[in-house]
PQR file with spaces between the fields and no chain letter, atoms N, CA, C, O and H, PARSE charges and radii, in Angstrom:
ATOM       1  N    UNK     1     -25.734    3.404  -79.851 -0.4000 1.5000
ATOM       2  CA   UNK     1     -26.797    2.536  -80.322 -0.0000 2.0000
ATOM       3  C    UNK     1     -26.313    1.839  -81.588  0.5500 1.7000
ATOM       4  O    UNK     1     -25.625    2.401  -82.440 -0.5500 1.4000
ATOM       5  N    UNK     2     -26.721    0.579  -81.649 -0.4000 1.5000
ATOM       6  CA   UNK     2     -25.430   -0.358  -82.847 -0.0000 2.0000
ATOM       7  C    UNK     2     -26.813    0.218  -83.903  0.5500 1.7000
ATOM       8  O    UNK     2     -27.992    0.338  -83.569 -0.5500 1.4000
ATOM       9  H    UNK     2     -27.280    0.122  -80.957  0.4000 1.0000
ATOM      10  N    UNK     3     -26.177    0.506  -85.258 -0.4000 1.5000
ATOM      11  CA   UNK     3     -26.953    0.731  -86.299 -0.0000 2.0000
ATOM      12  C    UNK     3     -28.282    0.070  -86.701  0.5500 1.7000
ATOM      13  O    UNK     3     -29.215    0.723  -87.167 -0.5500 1.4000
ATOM      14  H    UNK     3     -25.219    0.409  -85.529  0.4000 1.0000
ATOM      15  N    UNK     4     -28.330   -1.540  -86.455 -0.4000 1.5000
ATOM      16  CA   UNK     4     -29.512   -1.871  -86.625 -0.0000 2.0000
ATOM      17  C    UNK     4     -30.862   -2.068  -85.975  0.5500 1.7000
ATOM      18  O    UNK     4     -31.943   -2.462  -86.413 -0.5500 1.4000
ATOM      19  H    UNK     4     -27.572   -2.071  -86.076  0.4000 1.0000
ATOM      20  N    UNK     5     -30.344   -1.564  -84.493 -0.4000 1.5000
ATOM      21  CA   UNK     5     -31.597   -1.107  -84.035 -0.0000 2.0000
ATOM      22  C    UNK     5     -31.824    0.064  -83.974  0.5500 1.7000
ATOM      23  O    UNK     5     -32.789    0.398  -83.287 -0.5500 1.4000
ATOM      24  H    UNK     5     -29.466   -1.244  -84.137  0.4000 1.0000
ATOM      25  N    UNK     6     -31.068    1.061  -84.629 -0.4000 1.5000
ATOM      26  CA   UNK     6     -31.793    2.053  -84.612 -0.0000 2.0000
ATOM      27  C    UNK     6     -32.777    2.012  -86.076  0.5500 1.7000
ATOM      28  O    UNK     6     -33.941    2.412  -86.098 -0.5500 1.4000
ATOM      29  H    UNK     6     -30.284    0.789  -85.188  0.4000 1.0000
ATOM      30  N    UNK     7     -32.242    1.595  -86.950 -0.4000 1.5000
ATOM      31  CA   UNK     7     -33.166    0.627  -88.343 -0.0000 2.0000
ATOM      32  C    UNK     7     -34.429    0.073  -87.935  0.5500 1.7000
ATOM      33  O    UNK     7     -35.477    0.245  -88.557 -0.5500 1.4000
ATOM      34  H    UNK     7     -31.296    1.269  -86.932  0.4000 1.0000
ATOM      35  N    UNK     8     -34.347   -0.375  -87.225 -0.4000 1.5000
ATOM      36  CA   UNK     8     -35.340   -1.178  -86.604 -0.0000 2.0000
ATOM      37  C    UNK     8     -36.412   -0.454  -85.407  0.5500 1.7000
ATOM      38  O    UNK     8     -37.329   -1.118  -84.924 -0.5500 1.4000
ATOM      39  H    UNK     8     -33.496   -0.514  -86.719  0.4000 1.0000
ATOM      40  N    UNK     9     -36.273    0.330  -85.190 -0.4000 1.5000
ATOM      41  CA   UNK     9     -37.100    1.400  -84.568 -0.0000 2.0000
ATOM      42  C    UNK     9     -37.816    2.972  -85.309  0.5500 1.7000
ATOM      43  O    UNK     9     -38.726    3.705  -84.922 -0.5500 1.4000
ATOM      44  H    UNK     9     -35.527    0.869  -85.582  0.4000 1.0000
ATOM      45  N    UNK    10     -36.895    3.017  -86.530 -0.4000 1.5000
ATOM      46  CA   UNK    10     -37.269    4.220  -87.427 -0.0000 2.0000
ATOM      47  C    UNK    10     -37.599    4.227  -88.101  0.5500 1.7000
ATOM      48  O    UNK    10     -37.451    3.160  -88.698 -0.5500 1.4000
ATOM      49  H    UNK    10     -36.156    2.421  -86.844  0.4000 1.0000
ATOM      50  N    UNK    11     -38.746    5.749  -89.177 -0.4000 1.5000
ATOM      51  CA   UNK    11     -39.610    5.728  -89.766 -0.0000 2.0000
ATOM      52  C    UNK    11     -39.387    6.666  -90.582  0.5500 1.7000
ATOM      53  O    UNK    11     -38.528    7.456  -90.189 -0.5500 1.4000
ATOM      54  H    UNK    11     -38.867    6.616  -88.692  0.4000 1.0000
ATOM      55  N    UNK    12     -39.712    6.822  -91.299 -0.4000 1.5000
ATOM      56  CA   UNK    12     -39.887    7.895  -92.424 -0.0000 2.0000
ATOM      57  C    UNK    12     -41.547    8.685  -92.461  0.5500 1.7000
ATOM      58  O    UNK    12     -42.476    8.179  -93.091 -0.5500 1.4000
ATOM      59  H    UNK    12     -40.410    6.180  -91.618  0.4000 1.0000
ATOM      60  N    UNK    13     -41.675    9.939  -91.697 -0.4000 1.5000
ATOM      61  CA   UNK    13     -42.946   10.549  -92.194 -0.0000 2.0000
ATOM      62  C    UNK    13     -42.832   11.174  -93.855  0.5500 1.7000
ATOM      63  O    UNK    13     -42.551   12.308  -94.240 -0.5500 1.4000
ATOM      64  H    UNK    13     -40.920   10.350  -91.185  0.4000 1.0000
ATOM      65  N    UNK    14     -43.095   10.219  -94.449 -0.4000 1.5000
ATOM      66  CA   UNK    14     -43.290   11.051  -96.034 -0.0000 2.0000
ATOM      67  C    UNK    14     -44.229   12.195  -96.359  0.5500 1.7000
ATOM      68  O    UNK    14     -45.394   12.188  -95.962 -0.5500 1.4000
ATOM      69  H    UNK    14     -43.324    9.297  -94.136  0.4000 1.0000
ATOM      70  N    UNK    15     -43.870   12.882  -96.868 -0.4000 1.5000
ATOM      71  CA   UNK    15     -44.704   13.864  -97.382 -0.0000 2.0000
ATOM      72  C    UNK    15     -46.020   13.179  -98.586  0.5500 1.7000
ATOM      73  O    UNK    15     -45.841   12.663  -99.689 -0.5500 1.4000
ATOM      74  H    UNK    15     -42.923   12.887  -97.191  0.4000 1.0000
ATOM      75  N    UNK    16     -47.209   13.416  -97.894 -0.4000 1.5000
ATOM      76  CA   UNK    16     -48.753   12.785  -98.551 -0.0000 2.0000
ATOM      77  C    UNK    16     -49.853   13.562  -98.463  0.5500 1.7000
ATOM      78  O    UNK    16     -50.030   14.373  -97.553 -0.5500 1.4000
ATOM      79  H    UNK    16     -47.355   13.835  -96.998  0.4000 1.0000
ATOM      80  N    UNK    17     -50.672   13.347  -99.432 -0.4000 1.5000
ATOM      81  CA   UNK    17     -51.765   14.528  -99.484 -0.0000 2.0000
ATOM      82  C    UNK    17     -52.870   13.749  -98.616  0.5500 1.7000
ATOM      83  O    UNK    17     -53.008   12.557  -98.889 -0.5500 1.4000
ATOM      84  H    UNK    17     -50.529   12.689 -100.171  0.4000 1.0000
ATOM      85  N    UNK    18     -53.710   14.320  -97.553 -0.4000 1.5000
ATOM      86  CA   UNK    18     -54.711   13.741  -96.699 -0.0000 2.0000
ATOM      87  C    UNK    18     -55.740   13.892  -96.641  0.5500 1.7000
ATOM      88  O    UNK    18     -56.516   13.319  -95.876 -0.5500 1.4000
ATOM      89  H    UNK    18     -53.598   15.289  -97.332  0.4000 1.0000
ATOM      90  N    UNK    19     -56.074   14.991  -97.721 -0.4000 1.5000
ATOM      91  CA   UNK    19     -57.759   15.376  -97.972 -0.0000 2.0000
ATOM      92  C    UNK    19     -57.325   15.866  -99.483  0.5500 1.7000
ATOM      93  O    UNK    19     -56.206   16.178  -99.891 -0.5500 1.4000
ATOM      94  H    UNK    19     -55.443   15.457  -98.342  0.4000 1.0000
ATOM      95  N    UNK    20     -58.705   15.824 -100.242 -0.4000 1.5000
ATOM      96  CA   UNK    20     -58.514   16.237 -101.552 -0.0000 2.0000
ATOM      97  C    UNK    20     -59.034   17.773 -101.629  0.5500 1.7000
ATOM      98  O    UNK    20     -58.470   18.718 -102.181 -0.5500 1.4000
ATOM      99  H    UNK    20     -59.614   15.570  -99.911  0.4000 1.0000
ATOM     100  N    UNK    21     -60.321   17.763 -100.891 -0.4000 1.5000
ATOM     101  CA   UNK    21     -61.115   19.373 -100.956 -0.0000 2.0000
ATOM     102  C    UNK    21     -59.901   20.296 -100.980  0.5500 1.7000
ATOM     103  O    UNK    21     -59.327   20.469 -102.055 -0.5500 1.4000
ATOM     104  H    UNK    21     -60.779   16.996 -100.442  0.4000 1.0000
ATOM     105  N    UNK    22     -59.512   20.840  -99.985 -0.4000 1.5000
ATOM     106  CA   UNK    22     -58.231   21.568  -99.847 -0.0000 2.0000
ATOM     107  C    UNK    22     -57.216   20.904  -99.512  0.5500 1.7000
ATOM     108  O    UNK    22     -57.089   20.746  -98.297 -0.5500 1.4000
ATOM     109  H    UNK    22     -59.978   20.699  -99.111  0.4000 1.0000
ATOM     110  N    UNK    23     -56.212   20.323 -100.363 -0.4000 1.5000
ATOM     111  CA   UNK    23     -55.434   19.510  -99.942 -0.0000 2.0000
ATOM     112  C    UNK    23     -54.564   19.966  -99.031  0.5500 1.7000
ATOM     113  O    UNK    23     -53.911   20.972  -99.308 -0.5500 1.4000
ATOM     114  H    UNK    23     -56.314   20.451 -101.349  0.4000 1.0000
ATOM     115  N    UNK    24     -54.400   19.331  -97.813 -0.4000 1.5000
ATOM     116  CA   UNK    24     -53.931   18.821  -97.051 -0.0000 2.0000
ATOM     117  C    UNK    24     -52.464   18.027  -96.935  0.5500 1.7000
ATOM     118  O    UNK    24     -52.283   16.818  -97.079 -0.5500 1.4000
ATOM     119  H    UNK    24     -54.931   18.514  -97.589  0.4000 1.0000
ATOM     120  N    UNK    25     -51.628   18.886  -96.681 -0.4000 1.5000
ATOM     121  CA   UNK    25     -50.040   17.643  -96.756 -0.0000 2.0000
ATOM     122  C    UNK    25     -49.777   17.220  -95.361  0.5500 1.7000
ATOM     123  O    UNK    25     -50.134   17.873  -94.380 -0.5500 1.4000
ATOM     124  H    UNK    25     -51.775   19.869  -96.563  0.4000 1.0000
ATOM     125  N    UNK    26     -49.370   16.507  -95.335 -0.4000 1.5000
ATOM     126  CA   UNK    26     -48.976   15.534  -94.084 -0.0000 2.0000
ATOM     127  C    UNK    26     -47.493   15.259  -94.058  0.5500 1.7000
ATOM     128  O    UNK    26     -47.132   15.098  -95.223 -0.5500 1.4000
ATOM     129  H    UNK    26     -49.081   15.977  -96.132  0.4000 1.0000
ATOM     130  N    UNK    27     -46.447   15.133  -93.191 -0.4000 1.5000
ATOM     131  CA   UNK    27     -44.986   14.583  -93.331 -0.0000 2.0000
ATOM     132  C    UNK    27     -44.588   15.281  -93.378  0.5500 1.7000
ATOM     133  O    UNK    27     -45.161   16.348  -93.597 -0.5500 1.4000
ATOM     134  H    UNK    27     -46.740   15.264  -92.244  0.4000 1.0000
ATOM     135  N    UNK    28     -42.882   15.122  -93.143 -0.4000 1.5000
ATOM     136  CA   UNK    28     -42.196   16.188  -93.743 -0.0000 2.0000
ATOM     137  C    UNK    28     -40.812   15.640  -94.857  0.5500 1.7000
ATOM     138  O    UNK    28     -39.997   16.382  -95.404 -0.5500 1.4000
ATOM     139  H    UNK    28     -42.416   14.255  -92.965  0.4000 1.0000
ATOM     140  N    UNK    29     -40.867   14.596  -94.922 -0.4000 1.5000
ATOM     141  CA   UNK    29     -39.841   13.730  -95.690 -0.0000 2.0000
ATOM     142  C    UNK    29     -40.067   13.699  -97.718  0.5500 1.7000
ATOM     143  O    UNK    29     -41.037   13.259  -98.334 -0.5500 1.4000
ATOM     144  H    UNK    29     -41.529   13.993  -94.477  0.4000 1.0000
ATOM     145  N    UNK    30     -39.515   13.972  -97.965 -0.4000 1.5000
ATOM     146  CA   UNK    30     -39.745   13.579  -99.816 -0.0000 2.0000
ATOM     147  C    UNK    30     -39.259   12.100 -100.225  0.5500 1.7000
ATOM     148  O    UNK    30     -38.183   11.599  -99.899 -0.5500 1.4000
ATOM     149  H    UNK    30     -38.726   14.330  -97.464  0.4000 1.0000
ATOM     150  N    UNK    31     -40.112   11.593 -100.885 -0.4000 1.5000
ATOM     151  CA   UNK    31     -39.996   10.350 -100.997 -0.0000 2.0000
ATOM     152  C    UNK    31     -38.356    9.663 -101.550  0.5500 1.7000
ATOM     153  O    UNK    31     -37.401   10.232 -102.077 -0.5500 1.4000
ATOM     154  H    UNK    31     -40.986   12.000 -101.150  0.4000 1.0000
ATOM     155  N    UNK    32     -38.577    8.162 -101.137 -0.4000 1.5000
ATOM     156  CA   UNK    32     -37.147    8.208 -101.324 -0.0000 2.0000
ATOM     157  C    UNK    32     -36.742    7.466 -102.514  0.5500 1.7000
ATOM     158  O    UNK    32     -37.139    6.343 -102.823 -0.5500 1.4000
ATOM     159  H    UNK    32     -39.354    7.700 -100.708  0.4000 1.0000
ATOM     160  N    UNK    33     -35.794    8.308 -103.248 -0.4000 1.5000
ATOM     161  CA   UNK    33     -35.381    8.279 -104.371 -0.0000 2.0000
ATOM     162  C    UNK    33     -33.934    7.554 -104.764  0.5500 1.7000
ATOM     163  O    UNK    33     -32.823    8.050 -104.578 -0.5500 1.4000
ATOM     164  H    UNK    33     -35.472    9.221 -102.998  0.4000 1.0000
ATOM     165  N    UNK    34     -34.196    6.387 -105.296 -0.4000 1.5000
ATOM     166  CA   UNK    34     -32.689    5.667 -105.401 -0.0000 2.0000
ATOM     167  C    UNK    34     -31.823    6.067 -105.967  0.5500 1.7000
ATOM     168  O    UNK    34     -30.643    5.956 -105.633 -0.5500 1.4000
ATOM     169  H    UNK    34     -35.098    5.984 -105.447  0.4000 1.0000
ATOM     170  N    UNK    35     -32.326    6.709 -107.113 -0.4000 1.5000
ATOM     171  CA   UNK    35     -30.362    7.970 -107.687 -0.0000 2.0000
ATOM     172  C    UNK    35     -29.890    8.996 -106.780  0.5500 1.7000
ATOM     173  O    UNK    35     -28.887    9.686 -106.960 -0.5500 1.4000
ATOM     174  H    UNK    35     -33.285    6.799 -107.384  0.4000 1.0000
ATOM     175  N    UNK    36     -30.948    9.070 -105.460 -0.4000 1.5000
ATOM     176  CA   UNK    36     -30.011    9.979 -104.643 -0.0000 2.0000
ATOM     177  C    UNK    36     -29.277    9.297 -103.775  0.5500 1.7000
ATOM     178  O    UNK    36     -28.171    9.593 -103.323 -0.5500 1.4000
ATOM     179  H    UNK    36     -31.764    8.510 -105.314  0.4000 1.0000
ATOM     180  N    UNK    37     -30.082    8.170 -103.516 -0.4000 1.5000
ATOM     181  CA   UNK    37     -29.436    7.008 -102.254 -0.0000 2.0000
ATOM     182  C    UNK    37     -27.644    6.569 -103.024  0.5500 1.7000
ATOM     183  O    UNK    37     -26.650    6.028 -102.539 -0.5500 1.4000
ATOM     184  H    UNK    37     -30.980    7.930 -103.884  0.4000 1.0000
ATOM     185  N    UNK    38     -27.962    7.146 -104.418 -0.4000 1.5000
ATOM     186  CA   UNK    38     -26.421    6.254 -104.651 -0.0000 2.0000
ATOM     187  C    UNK    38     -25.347    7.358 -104.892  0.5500 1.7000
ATOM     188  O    UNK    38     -24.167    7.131 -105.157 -0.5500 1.4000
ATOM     189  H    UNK    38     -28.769    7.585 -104.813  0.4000 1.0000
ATOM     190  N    UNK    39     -25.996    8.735 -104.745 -0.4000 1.5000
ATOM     191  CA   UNK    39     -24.972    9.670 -104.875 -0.0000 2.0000
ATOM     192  C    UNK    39     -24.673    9.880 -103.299  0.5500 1.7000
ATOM     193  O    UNK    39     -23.581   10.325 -102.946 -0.5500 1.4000
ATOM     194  H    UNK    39     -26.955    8.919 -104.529  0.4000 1.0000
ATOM     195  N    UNK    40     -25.561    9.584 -102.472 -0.4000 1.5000
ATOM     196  CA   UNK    40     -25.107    9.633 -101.037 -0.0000 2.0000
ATOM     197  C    UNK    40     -24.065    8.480 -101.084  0.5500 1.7000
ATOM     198  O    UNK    40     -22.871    8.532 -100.789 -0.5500 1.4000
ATOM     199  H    UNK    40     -26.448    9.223 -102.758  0.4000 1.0000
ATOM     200  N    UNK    41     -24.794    7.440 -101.520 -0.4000 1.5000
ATOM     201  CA   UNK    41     -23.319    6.417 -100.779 -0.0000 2.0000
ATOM     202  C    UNK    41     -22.123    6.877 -101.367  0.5500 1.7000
ATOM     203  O    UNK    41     -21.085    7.091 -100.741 -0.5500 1.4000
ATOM     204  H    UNK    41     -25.763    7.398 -101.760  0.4000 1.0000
ATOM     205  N    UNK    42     -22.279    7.024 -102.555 -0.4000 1.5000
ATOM     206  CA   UNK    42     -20.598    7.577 -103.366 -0.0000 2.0000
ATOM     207  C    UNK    42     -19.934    9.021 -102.328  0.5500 1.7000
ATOM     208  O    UNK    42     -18.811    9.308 -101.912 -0.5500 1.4000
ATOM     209  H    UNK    42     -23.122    6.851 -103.064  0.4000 1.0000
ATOM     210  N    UNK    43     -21.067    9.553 -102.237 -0.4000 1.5000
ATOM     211  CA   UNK    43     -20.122   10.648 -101.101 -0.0000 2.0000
ATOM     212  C    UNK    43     -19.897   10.323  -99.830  0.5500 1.7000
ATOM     213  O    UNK    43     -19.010   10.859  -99.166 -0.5500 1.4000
ATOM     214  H    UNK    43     -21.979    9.320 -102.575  0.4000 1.0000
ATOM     215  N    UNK    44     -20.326    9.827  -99.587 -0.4000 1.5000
ATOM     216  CA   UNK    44     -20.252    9.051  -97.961 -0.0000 2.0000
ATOM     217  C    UNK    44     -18.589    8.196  -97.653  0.5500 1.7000
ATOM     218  O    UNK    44     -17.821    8.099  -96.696 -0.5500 1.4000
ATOM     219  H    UNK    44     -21.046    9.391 -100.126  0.4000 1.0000
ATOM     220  N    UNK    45     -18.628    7.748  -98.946 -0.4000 1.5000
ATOM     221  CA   UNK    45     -17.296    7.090  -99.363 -0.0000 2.0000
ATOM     222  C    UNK    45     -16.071    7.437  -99.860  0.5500 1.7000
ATOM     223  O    UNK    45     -15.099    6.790 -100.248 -0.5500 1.4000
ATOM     224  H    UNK    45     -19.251    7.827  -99.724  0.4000 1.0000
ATOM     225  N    UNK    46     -16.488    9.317  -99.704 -0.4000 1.5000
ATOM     226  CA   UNK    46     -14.994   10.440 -100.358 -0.0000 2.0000
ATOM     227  C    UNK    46     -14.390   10.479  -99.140  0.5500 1.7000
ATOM     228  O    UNK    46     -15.047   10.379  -98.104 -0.5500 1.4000
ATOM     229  H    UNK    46     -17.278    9.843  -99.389  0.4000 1.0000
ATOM     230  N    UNK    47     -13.110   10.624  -99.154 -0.4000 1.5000
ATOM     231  CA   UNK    47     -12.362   11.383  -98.198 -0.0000 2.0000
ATOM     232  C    UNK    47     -13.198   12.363  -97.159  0.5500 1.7000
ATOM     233  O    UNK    47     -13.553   12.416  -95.982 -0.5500 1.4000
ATOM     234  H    UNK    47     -12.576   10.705  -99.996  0.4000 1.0000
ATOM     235  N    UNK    48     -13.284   13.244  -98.641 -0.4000 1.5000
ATOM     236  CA   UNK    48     -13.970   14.909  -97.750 -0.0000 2.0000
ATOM     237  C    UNK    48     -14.990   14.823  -96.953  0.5500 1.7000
ATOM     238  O    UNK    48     -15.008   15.722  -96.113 -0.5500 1.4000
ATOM     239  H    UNK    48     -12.996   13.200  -99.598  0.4000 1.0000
ATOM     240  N    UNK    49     -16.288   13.698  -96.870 -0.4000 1.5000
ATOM     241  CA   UNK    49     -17.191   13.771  -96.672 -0.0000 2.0000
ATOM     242  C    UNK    49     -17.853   14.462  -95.438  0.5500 1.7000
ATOM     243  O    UNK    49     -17.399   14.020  -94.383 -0.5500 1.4000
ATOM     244  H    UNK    49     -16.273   12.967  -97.553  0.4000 1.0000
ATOM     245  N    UNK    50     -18.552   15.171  -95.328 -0.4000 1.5000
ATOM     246  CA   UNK    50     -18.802   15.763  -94.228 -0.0000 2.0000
ATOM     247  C    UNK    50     -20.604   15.886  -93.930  0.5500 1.7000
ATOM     248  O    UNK    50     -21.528   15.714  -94.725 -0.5500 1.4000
ATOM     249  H    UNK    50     -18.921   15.530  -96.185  0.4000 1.0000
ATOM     250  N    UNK    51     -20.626   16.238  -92.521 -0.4000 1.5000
ATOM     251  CA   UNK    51     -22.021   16.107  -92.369 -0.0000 2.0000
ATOM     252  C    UNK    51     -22.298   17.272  -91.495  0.5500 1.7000
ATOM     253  O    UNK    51     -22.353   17.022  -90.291 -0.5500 1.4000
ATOM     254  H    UNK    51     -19.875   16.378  -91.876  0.4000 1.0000
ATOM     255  N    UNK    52     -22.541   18.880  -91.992 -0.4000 1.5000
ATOM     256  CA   UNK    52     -22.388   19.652  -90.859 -0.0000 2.0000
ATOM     257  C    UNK    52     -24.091   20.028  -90.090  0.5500 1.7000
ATOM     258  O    UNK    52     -24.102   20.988  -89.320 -0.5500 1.4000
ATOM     259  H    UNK    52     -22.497   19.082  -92.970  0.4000 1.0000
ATOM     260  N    UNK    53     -25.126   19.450  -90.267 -0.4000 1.5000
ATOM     261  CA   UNK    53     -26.255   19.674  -89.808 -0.0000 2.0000
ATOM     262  C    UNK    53     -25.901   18.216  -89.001  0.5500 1.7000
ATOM     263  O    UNK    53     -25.378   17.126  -89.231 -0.5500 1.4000
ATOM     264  H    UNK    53     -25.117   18.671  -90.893  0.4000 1.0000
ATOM     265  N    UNK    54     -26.939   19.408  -87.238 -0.4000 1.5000
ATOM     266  CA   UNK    54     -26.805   17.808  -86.342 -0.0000 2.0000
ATOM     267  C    UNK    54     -28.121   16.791  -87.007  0.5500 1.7000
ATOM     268  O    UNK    54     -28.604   17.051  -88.109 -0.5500 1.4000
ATOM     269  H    UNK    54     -27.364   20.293  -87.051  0.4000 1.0000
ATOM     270  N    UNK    55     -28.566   15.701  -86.221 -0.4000 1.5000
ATOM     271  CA   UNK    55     -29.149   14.844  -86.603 -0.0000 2.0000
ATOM     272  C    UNK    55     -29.916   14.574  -85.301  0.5500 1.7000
ATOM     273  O    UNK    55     -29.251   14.183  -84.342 -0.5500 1.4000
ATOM     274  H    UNK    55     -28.174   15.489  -85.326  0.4000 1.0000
ATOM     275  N    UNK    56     -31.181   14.731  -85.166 -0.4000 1.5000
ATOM     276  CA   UNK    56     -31.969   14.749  -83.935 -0.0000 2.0000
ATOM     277  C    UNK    56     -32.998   13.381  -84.337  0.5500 1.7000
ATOM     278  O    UNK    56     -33.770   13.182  -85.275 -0.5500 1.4000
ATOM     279  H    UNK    56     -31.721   15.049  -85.946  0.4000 1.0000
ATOM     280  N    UNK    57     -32.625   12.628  -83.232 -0.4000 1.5000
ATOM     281  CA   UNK    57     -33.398   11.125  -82.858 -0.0000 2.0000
ATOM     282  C    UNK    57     -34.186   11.594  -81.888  0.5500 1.7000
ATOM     283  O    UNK    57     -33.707   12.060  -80.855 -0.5500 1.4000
ATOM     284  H    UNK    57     -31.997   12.790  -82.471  0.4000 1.0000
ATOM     285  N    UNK    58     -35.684   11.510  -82.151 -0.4000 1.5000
ATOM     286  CA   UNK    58     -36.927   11.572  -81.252 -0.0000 2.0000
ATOM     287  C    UNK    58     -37.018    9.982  -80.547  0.5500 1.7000
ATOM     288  O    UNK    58     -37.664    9.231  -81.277 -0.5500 1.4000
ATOM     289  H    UNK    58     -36.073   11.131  -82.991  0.4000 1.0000
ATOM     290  N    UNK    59     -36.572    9.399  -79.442 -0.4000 1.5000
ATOM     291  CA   UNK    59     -36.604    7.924  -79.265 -0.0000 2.0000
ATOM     292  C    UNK    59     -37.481    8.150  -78.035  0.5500 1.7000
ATOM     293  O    UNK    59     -37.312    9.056  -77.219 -0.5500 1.4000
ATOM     294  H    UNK    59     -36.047   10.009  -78.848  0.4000 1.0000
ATOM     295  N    UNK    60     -38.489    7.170  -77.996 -0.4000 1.5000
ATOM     296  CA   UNK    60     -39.577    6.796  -76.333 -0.0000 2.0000
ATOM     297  C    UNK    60     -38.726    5.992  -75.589  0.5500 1.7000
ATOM     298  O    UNK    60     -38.058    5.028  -75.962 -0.5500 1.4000
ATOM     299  H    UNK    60     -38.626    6.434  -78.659  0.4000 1.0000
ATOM     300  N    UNK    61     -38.864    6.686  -74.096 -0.4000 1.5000
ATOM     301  CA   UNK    61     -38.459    6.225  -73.519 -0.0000 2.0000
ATOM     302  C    UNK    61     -38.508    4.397  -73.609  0.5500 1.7000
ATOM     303  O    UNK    61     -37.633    3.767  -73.015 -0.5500 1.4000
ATOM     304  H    UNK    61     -39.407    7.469  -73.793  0.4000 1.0000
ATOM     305  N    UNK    62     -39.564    3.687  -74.371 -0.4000 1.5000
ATOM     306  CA   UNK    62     -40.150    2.558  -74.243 -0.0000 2.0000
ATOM     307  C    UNK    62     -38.484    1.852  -75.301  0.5500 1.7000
ATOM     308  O    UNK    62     -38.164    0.673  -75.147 -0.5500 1.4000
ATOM     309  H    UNK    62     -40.275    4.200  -74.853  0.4000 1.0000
ATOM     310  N    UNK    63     -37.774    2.650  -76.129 -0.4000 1.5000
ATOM     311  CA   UNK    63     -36.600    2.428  -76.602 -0.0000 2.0000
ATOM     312  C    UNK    63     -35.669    2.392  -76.447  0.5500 1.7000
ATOM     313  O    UNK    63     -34.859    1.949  -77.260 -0.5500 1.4000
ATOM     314  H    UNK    63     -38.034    3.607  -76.255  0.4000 1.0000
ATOM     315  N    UNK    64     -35.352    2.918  -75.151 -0.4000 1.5000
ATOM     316  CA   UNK    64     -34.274    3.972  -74.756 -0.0000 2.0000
ATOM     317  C    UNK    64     -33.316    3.407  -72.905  0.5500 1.7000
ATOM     318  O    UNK    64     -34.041    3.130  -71.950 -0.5500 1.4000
ATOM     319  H    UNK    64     -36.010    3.278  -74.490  0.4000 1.0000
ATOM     320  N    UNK    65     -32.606    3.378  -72.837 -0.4000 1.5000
ATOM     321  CA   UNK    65     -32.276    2.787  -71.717 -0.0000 2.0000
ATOM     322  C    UNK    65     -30.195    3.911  -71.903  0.5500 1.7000
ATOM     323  O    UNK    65     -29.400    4.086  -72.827 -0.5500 1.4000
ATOM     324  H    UNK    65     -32.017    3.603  -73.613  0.4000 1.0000
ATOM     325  N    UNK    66     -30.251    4.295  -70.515 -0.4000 1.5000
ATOM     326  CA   UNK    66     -29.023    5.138  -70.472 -0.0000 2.0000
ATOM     327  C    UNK    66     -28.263    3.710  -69.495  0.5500 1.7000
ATOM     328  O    UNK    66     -28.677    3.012  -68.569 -0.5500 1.4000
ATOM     329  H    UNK    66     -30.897    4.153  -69.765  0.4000 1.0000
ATOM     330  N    UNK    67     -27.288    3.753  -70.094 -0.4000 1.5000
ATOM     331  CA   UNK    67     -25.791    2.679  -69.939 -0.0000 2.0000
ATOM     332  C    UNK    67     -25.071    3.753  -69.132  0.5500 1.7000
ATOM     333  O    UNK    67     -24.707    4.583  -69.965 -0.5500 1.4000
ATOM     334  H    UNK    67     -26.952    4.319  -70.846  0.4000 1.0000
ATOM     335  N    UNK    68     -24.794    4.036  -68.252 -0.4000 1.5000
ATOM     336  CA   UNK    68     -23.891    4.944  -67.156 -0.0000 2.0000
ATOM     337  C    UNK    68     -22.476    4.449  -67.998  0.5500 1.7000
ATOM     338  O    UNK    68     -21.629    5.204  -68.476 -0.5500 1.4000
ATOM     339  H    UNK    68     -25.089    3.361  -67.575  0.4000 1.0000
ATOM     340  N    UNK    69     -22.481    3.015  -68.029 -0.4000 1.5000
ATOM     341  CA   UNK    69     -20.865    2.451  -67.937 -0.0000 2.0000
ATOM     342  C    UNK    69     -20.434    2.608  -69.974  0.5500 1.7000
ATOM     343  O    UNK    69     -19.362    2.409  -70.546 -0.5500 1.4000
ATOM     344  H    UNK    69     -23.169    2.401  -67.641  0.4000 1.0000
ATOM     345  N    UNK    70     -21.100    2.815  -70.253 -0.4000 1.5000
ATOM     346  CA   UNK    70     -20.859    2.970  -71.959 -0.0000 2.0000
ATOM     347  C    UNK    70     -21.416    4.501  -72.864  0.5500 1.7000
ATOM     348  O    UNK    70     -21.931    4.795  -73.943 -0.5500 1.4000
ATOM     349  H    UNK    70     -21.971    2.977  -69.788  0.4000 1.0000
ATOM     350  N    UNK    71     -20.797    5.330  -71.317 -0.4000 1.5000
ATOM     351  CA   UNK    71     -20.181    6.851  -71.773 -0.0000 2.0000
ATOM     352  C    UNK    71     -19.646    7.132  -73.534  0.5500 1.7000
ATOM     353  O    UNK    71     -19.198    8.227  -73.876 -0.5500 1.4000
ATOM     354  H    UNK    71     -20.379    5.092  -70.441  0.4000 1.0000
């Protein structure tokens, strides 16, 4: 899948409070924070960099189309 549609199909559930009485959290994401976005890119950009947790894409079928020929 070329990078920008998968950009273009994805979301961020942030973590948000949804009732005040007993609050209520919603999401599971922490908001996103640009001094981390730039220590990611700087590591992203080491040699060593590594990524050992997989990465699971929930995609609808309404997204999704299997290419037999682009194995």
């Amino acid at each position: 899948m070329d990078s920008r549609d998968l950009v273009a199909i994805s979301y961020a559930d942030v973590r948000r409070i949804e009732q005040r009485d007993v609050e209520v959290l919603s999401g599971i994401e922490r908001p996103l924070s640009q001094p981390r976005v730039r220590e990611l890119v700087d590591y992203v950009r080491t040699v060593d960099a590594t990524f050992p947790t997989s990465v699971i894409l929930a995609v609808t079928s309404e997204h999704a189309v299997f290419d037999a020929a682009r194995k």
